[in-house]
N, C-alpha and C positions, 0 to 999 in steps of 0.2 A: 576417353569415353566421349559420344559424340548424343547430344539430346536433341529432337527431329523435333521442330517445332510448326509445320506446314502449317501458315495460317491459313493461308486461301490462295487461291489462285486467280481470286478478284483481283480487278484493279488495284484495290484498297492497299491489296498486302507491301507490309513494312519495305520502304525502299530499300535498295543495295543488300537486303539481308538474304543470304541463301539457305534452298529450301532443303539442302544439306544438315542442314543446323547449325550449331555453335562447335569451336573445341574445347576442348577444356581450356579453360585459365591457368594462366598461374598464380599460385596462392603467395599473399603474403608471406611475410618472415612468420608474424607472430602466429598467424594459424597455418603452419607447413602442414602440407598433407591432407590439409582439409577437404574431400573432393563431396562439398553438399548440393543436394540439388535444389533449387529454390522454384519453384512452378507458382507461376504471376498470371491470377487469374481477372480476366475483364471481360467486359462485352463485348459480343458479337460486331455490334453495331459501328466501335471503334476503327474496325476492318475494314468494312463496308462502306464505312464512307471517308476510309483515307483518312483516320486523326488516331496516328497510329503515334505522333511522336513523344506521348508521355511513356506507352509502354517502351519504344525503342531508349527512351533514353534510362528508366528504369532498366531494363537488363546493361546498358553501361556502367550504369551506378552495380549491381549486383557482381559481377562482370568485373570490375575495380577492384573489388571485395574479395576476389579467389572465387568466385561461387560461381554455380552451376546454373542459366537462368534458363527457366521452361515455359514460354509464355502460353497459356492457355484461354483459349475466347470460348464464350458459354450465350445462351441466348438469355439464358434464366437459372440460377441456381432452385429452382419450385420447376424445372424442367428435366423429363425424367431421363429422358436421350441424353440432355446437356449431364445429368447426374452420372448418368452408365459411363460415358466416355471419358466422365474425370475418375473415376471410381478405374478402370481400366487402365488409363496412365498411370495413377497414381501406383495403382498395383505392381507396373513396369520399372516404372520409375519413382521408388520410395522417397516424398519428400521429408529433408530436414525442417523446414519451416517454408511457409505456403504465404504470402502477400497477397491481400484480393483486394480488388477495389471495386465490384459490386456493392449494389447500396441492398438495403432493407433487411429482413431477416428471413430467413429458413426454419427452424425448430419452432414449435408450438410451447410457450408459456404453461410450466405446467406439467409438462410431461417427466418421468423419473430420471430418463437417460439424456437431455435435451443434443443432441449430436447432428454434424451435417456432413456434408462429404469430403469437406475442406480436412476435417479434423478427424475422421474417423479414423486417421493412420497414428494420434499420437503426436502428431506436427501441431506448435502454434502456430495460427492464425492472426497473422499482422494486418488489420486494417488501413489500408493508406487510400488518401481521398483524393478526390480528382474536382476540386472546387467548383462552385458553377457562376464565383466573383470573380472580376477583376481580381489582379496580384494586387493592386493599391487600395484595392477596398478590405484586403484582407492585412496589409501592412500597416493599415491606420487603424485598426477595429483592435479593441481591448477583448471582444466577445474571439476572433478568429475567424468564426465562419459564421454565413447566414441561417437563418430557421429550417430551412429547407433542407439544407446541405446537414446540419446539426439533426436534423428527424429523419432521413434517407441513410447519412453515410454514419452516424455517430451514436446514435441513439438504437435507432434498431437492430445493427449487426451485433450493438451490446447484448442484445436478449441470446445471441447463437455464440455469445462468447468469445467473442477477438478483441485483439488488441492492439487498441488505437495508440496510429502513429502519427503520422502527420501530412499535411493538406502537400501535396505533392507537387500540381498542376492546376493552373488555374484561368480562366475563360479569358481572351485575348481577342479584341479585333482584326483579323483574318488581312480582309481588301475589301473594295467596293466592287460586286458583281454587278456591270449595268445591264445584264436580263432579266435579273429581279428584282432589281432597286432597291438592294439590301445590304446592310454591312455583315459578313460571312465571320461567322465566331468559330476560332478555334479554339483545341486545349496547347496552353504555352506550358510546358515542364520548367521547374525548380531544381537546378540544379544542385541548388544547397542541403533542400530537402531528400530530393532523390537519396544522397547522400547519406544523409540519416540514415531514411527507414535504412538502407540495404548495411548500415555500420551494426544497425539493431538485430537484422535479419544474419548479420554475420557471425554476430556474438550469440546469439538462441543459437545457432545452428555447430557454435564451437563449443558451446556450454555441452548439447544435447551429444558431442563425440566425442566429449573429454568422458574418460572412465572416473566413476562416482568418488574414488580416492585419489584421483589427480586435481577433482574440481577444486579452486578454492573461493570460498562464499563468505559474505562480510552479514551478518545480522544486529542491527541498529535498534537498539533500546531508544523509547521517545523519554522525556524529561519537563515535563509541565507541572507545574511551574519550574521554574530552575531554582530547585532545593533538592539535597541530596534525598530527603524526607519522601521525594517524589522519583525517583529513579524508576525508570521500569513501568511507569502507570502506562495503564490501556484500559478503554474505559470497559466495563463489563470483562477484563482478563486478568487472571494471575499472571501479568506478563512473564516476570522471571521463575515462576513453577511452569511457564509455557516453554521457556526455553528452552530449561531443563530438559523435559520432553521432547522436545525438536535437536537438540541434539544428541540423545537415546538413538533417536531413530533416525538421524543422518548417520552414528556408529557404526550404527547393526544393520544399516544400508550400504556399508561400506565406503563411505565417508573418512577421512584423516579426519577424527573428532577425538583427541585428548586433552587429559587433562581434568574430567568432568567434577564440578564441584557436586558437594553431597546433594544440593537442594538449591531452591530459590532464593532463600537467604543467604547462604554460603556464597551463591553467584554474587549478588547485589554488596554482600560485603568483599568480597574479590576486587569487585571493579569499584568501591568508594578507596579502596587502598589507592586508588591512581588517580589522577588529575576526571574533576566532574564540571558542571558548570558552577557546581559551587564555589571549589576552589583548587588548587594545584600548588600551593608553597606544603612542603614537607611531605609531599606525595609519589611513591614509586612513578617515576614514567617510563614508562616502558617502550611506546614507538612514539620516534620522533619523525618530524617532516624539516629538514633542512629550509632554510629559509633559500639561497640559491634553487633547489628541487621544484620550491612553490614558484618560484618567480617564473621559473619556467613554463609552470604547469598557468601562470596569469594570464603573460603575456600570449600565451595562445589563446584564450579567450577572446571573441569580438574587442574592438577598440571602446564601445559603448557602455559594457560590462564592465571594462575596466577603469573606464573615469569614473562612474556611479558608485562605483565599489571603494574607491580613491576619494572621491570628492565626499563620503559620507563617514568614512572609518580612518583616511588617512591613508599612512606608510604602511607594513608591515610591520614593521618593527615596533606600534604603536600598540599594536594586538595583545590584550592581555599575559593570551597564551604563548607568547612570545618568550623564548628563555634561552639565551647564550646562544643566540642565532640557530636558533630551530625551533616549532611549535610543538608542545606539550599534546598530547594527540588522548582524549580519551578512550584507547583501544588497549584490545587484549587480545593476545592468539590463543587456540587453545588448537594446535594442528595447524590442518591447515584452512578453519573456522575464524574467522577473526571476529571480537563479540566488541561492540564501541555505544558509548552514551552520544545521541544524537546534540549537537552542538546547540546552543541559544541563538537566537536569529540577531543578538546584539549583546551589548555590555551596557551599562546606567541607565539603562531603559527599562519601564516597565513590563517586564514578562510576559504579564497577561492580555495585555491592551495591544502589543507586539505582536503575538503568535499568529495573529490572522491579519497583520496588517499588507493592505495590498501595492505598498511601495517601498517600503523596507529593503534595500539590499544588504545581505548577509554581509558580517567582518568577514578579514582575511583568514581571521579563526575557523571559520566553517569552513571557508573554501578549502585549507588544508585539509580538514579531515575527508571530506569527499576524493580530493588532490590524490594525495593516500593511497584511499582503498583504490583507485582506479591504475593508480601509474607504478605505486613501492610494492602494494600488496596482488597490484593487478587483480580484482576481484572479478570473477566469472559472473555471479549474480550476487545481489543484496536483497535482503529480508529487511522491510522495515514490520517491525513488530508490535500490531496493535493498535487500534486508533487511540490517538494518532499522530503521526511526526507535522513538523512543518516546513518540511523537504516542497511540498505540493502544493504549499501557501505562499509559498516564493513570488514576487511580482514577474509579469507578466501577463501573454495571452489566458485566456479561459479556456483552450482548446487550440487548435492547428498550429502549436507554439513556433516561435521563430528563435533562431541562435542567438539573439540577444533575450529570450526570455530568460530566467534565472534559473527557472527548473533543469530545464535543458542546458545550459552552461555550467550550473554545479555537475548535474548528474549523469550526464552525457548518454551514450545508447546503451543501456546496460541493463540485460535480464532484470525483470524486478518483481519481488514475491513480494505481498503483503494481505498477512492475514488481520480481518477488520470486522467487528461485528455488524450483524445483517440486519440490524433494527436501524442502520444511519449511511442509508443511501446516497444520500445525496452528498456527504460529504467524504465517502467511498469515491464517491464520481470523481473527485477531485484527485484523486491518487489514478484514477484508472484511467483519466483524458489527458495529463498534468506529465502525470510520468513513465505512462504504459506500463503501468502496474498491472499484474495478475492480482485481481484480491480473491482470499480464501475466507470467506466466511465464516464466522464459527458464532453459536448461538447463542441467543440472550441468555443473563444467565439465570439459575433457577433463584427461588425463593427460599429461606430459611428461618427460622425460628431468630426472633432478634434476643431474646435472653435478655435476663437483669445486668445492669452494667452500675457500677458509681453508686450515688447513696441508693436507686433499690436496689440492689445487691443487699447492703446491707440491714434497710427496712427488711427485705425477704427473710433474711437469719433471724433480724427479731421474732418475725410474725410466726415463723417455724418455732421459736423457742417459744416464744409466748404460748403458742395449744399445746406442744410438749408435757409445759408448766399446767396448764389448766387440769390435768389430769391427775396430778398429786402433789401440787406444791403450790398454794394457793398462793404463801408469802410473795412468789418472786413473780405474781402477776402485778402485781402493785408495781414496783419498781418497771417490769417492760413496757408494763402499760405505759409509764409517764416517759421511756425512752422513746417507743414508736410513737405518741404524740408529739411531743417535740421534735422528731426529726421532720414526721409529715408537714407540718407547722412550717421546718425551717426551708423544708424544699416548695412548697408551694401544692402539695400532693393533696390536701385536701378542698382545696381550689378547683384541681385539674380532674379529683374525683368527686363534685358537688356533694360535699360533707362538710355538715354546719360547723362551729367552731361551737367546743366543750362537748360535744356529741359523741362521747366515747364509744358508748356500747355499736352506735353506726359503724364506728371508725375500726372495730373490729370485724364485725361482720361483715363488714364489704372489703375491707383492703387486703385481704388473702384473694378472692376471686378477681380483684382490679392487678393485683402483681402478678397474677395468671397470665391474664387477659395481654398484658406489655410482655410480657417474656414469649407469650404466643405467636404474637405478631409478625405478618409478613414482613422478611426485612432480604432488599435482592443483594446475594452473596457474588464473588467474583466467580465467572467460569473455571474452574478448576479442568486440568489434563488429566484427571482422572477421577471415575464418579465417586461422588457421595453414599453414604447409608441411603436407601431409596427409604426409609422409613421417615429421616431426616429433612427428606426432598419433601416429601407430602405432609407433611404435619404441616406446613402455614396452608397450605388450600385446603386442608379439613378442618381448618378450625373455626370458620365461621358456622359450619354446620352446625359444628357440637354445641358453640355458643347459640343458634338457634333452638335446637334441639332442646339446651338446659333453662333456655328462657321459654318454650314450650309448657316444659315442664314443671314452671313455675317454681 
């Protein structure tokens, strides 16, 4: 197959490239047969004035990959010629996943379907940027990239939905032209980067032609604190009744998904049988990572990753999880689904004070399990599940990450889902710049009646027996009377309901409508996979009414 790339017949157009097109590649070992087309969309203006060689060296990098590269120049994606004639290719030549390094956005905020032309085939949308710093301004910077380049390339293509890769190419002084007394800026391409995106864009593209029961996918439970107590937390989600659900419908999607526990409980107790951050003596383990295997998967790592990681944690062999020369792996198969407790970012540290710390490099513990899923289990895509892991809090850049950031060196180019709720943007961003994550949304969750719990629970019983009694058995008011006062007494409740003390007959008359009142109360329940009694949903937002309504009423 031959893809016709005619850029122009300007001067500009890409050197030594013919207007023939590409041939196909050969594909890798690991993705045979792959034949995806990748269409690498830029501006116009890259042509036109001869600064062609970020795209030339990106279709190298793609090109490297097995893949098919289709470069296409637009004037303005808000331009509707430039719209028709990729809507037209596209048509032709059906992409697998689409690269654009256009800045700003396309879709209107807002709207039900937000869609643009890049995407209306189905194809992700990899954002890769074309910086407009120096390489050294972006190799010293903790931030990545400048304000500019962070509101044109990274910020607004977020509103149309892509996903960000990484700072590509970056502004380089040219030569001194003495007709205009100016030093002449080019774009210098990144070769390392290059790299990346097109390893990312290889993997979308091999995930999107693997058949649904060939793919195999790793879903990573978060653990904050590291107590078995917390397994599975997400904040606002049933994580492990979310699971559960997510693999219902990878089954019946035709997904290899066996195995399925009853429920969310069932899950969480499945996976406490095996090694947690808790603990691992007397615990089934079920996948092990060879200590050789890891060393492998270290030393490939940058040299800088690996002193940091050495100079802070030691050997290997020093690693907790370390057992008869191989790492205790908190995973589980269930198919070809592999479901694992996201690892502690340390050991005698503090958990909490840790999880967002921003120089912390991960034990050799973590790096194995990531190790793992990419190399033993070879995982297509990972699911982190719910906010939220500390996969994305890893030190490093804030954005345009380089091969020595951590994120990037645990988790390398690899699909990545993550569903996150939509009340906590900002720290959503951080998954979605960090580690080109997809985040899936899902909503706050609703309100619920908080009910009697602990001693009111059992004041309530009183109070209920107590009018019971008031109806024909005068004796045994005496006696509850002196139990609900004493209890209220012992809890503080006639404190918290401004009731004098010996003020019985008060203490009656108000503390039925005051154990109402707390058992009524809005209290936010976890998102549940599946809806509530809608009668249940609404009784805490109707009941301030009623309570108006009854104090209305006098």
């Amino acid at each position: 197959q031959t893809v016709p790339h005619r850029l122009s017949p300007l001067a500009g157009e890409m050197a030594g490239r013919p207007e023939g097109g590409y041939p196909s590649p050969t594909p890798p070992h690991k993705r045979a047969g792959l034949q995806a087309i990748i269409p690498l969309c830029f501006y116009r203006a890259l042509v036109q004035s001869g600064e062609t060689a970020p795209i030339e060296a990106m279709i190298d990098a793609l090109t490297a990959e097995g893949l098919i590269a289709l470069p296409v120049f637009v004037s303005s994606l808000k331009d509707q010629v430039s719209v028709d004639t990729l809507r037209a290719i596209f048509t032709r030549f059906p992409p697998s996943v689409v690269i654009n390094t256009t800045g700003f956005a396309v879709s209107t905020p807002g709207v039900e379907k937000p869609s643009t032309v890049l995407d209306e085939t189905g194809a992700v949308v990899l954002q890769a940027i074309f910086s407009s710093s120096p390489r050294t301004t972006w190799a010293g910077s903790t931030q990545g990239l400048s304000a500019r380049d962070l509101a044109m390339s990274v910020a607004l293509p977020e509103v149309d939905g892509r996903v960000l890769t990484r700072a590509v190419s970056f502004k380089s002084k040219a030569r001194f032209d003495e007709r205009v007394e100016a030093n002449l800026v080019s774009h210098e391409p990144d070769a390392g980067r290059m790299r990346f995106v097109a390893e990312l864009a290889a993997n979308w593209a091999w995930l999107r032609a693997t058949a649904p029961a060939d793919r195999r996918v790793a879903l990573v439970m978060a653990n904050y604190p590291n107590r078995d107590g917390r397994l599975g937390n997400g904040v606002g989600l049933d994580t492990p009744a979310g699971t559960i659900e997510v693999m219902r419908a990878m089954r019946d999607s035709g997904y290899s998904v066996t195995d399925l526990p009853a429920d969310g409980d069932a899950l969480i107790q499945t996976l406490m049988a095996g090694p947690t951050n808790a603990a691992h003596d007397g615990r089934v383990i079920r996948e092990r990572l060879s200590v050789s295997d890891y060393i492998s998967f270290f030393v490939s790592l940058p040299k800088e990753v690996q002193e940091r990681v050495t100079a802070r944690w030691g050997s290997p062999e020093n690693d907790p999880f370390h057992i008869d020369g191989a790492f205790a792996l908190p995973l589980m198969r269930f198919g070809k689904l592999m479901i694992g407790i996201q690892p502690a970012r340390g050991y005698n540290i503090d958990p909490k004070e840790s999880y967002h710390s921003p120089d912390l490099v991960p034990p050799h513990g973590y790096l194995a399990f990531y190790a793992f899923l990419r190399r033993e289990f070879s995982a297509q895509a990972v699911i982190h599940m719910g906010k939220h892991g500390n996969l994305e809090w890893l030190p490093g850049k804030a954005l345009a990450l380089s091969e020595t950031c951590l994120p990037e060196a645990v988790f390398g180019p690899l699909p990545h889902l993550y569903p996150f709720i939509v009340n906590d943007p900002g720290e959503g961003t951080q998954a979605k710049r960090r580690t080109s994550a997809v985040i899936i949304d899902h909503l706050t969750p609703p309100l619920t009646r908080a009910e009697s719990y602990g001693p009111l629970k059992d004041l309530e019983a009183l109070v209920d027996e107590y009018y019971e009694a008031s109806g024909g058995d005068p004796r045994r008011l005496v006696l509850l009377k002196k139990q609900i006062l004493e209890l209220i007494a012992d809890i503080g409740l006639d404190q918290d309901a401004g009731i004098a003390k010996g003020d019985a007959e008060a203490v009656m008359a108000l503390m039925h409508h005051h154990l109402d009142s707390v058992a009524s109360r809005a209290l936010v329940a976890q998102t549940r996979p599946r809806g509530r009694d809608i009668m249940d949903i609404l009784a805490p937002y109707a009941e301030p009414a009623r309570q108006a309504r009854a104090k209305a009423a006098g």
